[in-house]
Backbone bond lengths (Angstrom), bond angles and torsions (degrees), N, CA, C in turn:
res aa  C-N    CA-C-N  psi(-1)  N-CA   C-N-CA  omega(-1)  CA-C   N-CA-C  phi
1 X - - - 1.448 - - 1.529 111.16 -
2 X 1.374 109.22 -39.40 1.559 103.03 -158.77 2.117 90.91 -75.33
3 X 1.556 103.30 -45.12 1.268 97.84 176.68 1.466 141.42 -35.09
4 X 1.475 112.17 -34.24 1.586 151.81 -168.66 1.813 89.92 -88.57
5 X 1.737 110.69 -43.98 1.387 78.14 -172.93 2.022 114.42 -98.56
6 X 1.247 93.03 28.93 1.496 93.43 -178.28 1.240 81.41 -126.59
7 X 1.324 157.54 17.19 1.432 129.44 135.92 1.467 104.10 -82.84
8 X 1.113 130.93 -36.02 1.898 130.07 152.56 1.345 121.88 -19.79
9 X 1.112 96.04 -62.91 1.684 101.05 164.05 1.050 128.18 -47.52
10 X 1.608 110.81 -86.52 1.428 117.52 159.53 1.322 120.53 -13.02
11 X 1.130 132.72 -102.04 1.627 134.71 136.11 1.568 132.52 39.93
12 X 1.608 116.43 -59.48 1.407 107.26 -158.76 1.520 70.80 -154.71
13 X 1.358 153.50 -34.17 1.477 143.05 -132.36 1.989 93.40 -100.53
14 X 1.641 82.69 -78.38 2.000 82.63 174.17 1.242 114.43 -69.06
15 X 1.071 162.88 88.56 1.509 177.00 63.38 1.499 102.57 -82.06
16 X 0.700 134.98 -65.35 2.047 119.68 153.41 1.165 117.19 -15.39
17 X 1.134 122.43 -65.66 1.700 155.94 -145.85 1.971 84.27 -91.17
18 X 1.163 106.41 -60.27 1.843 101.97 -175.66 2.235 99.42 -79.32
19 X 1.173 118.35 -0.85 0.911 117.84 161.57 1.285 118.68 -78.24
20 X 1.131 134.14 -39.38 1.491 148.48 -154.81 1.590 90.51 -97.11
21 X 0.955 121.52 -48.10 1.988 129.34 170.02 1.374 104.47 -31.56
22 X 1.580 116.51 -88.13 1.189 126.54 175.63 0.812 122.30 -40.82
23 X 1.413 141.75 -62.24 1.944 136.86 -172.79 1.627 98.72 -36.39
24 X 1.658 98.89 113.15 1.276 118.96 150.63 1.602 95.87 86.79
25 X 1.464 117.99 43.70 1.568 121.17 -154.76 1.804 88.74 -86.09
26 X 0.995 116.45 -17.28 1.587 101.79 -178.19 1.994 99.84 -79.79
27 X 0.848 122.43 -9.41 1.320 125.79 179.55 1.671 116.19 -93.90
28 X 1.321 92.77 -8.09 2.213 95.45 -179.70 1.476 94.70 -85.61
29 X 1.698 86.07 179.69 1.302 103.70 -175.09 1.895 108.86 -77.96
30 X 1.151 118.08 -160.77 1.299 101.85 173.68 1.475 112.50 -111.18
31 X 1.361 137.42 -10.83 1.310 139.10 125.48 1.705 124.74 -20.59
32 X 1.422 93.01 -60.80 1.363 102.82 177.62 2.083 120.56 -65.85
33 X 1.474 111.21 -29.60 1.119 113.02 172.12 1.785 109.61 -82.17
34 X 1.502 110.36 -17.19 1.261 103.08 -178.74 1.642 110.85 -70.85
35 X 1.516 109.75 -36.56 1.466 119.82 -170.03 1.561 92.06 -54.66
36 X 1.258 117.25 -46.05 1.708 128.01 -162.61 1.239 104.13 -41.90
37 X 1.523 95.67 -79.55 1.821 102.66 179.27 1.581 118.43 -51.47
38 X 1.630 108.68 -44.55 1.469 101.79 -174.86 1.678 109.63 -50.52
39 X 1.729 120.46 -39.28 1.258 123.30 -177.02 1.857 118.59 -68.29
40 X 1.261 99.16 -36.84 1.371 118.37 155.85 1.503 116.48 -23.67
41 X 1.517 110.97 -83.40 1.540 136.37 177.89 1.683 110.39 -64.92
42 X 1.342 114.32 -28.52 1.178 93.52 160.05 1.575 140.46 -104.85
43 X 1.289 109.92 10.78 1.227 125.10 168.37 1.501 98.16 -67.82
44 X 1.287 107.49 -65.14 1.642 94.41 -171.62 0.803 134.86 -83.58
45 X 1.999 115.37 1.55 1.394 83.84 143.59 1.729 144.73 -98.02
46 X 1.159 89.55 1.53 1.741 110.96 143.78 1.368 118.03 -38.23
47 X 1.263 120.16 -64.63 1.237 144.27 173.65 1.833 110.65 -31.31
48 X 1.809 93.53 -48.30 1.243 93.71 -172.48 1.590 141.18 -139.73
49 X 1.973 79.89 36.59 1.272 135.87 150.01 1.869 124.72 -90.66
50 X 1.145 85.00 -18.87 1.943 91.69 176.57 1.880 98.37 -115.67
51 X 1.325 137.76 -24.41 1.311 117.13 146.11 1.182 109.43 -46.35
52 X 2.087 129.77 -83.74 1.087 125.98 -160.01 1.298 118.34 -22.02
53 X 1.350 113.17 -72.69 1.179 138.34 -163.63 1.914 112.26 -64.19
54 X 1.311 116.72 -26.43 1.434 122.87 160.79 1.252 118.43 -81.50
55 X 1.530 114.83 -8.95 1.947 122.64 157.72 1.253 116.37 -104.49
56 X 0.860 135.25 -4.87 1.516 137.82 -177.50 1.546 100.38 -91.25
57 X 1.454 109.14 105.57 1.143 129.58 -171.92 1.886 107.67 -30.23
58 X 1.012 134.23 145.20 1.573 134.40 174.56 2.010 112.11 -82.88
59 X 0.969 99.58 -16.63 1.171 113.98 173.70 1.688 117.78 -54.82
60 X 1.931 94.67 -45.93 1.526 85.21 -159.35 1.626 96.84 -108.52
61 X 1.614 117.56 19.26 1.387 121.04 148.21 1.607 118.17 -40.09
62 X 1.152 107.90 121.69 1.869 104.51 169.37 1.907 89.52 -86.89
63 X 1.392 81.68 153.03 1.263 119.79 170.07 1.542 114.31 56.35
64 X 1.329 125.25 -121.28 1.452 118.50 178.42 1.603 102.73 -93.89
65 X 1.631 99.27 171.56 1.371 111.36 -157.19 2.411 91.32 -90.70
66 X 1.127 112.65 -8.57 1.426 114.94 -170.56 1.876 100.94 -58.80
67 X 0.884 126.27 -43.40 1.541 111.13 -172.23 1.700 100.55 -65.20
68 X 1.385 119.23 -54.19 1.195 123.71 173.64 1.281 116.36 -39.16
69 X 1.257 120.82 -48.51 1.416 120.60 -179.21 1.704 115.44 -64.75
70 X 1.546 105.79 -43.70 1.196 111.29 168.24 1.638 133.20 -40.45
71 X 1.624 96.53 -59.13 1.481 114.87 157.97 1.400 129.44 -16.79
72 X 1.471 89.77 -63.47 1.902 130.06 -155.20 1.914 79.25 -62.09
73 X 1.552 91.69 -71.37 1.676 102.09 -147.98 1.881 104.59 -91.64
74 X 1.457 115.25 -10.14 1.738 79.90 172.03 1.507 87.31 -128.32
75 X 1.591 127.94 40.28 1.630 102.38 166.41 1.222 108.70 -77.35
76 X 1.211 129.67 -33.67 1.758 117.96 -164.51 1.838 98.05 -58.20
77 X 1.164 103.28 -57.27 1.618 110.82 -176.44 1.627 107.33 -49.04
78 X 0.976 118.14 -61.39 1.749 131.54 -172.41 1.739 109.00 -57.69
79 X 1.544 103.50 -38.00 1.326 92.76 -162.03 1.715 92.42 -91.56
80 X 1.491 121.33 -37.27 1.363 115.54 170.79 1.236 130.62 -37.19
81 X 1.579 119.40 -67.25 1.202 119.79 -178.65 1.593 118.13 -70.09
82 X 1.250 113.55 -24.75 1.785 108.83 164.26 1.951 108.77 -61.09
83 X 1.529 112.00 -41.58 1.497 113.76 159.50 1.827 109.51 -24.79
84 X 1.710 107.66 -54.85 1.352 100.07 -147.01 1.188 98.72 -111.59
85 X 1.464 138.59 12.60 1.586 135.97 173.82 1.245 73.08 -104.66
86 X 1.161 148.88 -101.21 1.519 149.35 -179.88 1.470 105.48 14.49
87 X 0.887 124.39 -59.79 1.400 120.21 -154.77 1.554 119.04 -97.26
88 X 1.422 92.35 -18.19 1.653 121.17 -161.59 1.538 103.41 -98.21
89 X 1.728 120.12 -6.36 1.177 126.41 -152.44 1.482 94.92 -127.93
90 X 1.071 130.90 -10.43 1.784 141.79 174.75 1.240 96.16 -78.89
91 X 1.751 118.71 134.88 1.283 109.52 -170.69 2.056 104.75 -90.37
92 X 1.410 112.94 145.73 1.627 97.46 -171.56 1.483 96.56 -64.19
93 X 1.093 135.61 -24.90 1.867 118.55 -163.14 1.503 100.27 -52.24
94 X 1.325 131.89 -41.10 1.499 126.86 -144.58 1.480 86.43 -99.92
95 X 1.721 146.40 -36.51 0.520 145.88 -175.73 2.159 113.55 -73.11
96 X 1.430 111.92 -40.04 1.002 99.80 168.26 1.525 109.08 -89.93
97 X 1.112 131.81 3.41 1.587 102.31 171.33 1.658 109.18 -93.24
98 X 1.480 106.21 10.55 1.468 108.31 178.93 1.846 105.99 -92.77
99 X 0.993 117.15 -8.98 1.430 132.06 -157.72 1.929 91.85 -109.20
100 X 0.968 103.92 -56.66 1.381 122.33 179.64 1.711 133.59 -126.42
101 X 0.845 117.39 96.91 1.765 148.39 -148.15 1.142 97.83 -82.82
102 X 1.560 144.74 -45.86 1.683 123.71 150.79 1.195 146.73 -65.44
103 X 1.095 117.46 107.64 1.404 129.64 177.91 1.403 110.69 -9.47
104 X 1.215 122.55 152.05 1.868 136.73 -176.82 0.859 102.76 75.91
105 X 1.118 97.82 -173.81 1.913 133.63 171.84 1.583 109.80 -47.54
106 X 1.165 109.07 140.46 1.426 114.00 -179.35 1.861 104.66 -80.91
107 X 1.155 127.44 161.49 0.939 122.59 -177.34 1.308 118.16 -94.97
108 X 1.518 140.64 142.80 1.768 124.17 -155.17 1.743 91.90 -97.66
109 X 0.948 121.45 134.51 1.500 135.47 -176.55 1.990 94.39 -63.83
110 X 1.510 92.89 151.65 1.589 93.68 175.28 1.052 115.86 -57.86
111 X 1.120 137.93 -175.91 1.553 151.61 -164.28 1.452 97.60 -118.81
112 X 1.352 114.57 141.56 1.463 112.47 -174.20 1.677 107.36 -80.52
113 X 0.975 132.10 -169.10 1.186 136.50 -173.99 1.490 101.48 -123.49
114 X 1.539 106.00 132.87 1.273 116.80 -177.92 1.540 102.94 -110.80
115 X 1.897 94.04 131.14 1.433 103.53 -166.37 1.910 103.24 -79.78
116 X 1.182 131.77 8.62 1.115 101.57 178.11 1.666 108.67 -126.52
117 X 1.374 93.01 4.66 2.262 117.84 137.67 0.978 101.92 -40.52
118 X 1.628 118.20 -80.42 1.137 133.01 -141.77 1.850 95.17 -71.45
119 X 1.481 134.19 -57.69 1.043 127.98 -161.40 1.393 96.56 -62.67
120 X 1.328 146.80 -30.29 1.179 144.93 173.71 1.566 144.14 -49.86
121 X 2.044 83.88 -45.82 1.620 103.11 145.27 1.332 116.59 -63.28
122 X 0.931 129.61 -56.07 1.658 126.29 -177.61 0.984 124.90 -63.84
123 X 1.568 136.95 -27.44 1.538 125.14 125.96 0.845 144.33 -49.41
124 X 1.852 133.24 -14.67 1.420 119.59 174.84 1.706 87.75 -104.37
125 X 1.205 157.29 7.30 1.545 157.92 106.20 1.344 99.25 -1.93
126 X 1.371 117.64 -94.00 1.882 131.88 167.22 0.875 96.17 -10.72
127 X 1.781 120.87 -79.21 1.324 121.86 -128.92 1.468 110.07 -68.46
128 X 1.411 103.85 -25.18 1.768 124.52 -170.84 1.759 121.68 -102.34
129 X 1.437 103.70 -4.68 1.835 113.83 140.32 1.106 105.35 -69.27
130 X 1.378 128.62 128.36 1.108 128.08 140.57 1.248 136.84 -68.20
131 X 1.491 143.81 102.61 1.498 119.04 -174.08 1.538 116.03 -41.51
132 X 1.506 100.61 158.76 2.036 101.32 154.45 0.950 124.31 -65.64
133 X 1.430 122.49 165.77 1.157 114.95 -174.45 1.540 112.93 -91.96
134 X 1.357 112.59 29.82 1.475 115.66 175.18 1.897 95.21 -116.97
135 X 1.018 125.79 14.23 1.327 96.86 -176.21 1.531 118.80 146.96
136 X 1.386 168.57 -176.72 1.391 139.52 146.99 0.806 141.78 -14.14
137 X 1.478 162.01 162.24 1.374 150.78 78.89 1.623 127.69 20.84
138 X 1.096 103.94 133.08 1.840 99.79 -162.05 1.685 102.25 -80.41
139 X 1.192 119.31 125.04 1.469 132.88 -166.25 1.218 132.03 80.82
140 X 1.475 109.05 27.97 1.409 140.09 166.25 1.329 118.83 -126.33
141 X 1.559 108.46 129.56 1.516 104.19 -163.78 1.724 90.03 -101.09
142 X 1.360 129.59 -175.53 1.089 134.44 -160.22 1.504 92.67 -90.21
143 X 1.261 124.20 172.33 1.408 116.70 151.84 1.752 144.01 -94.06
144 X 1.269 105.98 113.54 1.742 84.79 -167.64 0.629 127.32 -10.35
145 X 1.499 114.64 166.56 1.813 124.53 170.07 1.719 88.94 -121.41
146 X 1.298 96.12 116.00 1.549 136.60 158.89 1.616 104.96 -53.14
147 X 1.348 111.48 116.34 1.837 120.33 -178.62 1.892 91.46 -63.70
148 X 1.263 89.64 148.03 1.702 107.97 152.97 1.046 129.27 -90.58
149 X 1.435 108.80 116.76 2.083 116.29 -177.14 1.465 111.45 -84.15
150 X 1.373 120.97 111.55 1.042 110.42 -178.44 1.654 107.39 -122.54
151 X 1.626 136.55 145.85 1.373 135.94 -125.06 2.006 80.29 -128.54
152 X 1.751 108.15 95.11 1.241 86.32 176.35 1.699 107.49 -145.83
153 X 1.249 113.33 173.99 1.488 103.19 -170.75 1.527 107.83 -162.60
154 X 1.207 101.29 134.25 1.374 121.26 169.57 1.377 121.14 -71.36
155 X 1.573 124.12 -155.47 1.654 103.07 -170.07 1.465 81.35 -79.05
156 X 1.426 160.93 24.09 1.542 118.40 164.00 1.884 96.67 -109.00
157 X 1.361 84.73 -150.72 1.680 96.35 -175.12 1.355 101.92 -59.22
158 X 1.598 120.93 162.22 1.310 132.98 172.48 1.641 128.83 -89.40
159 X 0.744 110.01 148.64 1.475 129.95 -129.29 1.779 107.76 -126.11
160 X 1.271 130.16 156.66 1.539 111.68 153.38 1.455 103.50 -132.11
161 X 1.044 98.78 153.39 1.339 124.55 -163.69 1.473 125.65 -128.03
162 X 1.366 123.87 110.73 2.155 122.79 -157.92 1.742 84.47 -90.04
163 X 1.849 91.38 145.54 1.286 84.90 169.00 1.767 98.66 -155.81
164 X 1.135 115.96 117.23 1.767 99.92 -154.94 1.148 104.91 -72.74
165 X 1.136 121.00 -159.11 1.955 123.55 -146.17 1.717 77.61 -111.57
């Protein structure tokens, strides 16, 4: 029983648990994204430490079948959460000054540019040229003229018919 319920765990609990980590992982701390990945990397290889070991014939197990079983049913759990105390337990100073070699604060990269910012600026731009009073704005073409639909019919069925302004 207890075996059955630590492959439960393993299973559906930590991948939940590393689900709930990630959401919005560009917004954690960097501790907190380290636990992520560390839990990440060690799930699978949990993952693929409890296959092996659930194909590796039982036969050519020495001695009793209990480590095997162990393997089988709490590696995902065992090897996961050592993933995320592991990773979560390295302090970031030593880790970011290995990444980055000058002293302080790292600097936050620009912000990308959001294209429907940008189309936004460039409409209230428009909106705040005024044309001349002869006609557009220079590098603005006029705007089509849109045909008129008009719904009409002779003696048969009705029909539509474009007819420009």
């Amino acid at each position: 029983m207890t075996l059955r319920l630590l492959f439960l765990v393993g299973l559906f609990l930590i991948p939940l648990g590393l689900l709930m980590l990630g959401h919005r992982l560009r917004d954690r701390t960097p501790t907190q994204r380290r636990m992520f990945w560390g839990g990440i990397i060690g799930y699978l290889t949990g993952m693929l430490v409890a296959v092996s070991a659930a194909l590796y014939p039982p036969v050519h197990w020495p001695g009793t079948d209990s480590l095997r079983a162990l393997m089988v049913h709490g590696g995902m759990l065992f090897f996961g959460c050592f993933g995320v105390l592991s990773a979560g337990s390295s302090p970031a100073s030593e880790l970011g000054r290995a990444a980055h070699p000058l002293p302080g604060p790292v600097e936050q990269l620009p912000r990308r540019k959001n294209p429907l910012e940008q189309l936004a600026r460039l409409r209230v731009r428009e909106s705040s040229s005024r044309p001349p009073a002869g006609g557009t704005p220079q590098g603005l073409s006029a705007p089509p003229k849109r045909p008129r639909v008009r719904l009409t019919s002779s003696s048969g069925p009705p029909y539509l018919s474009c007819a420009p302004r």
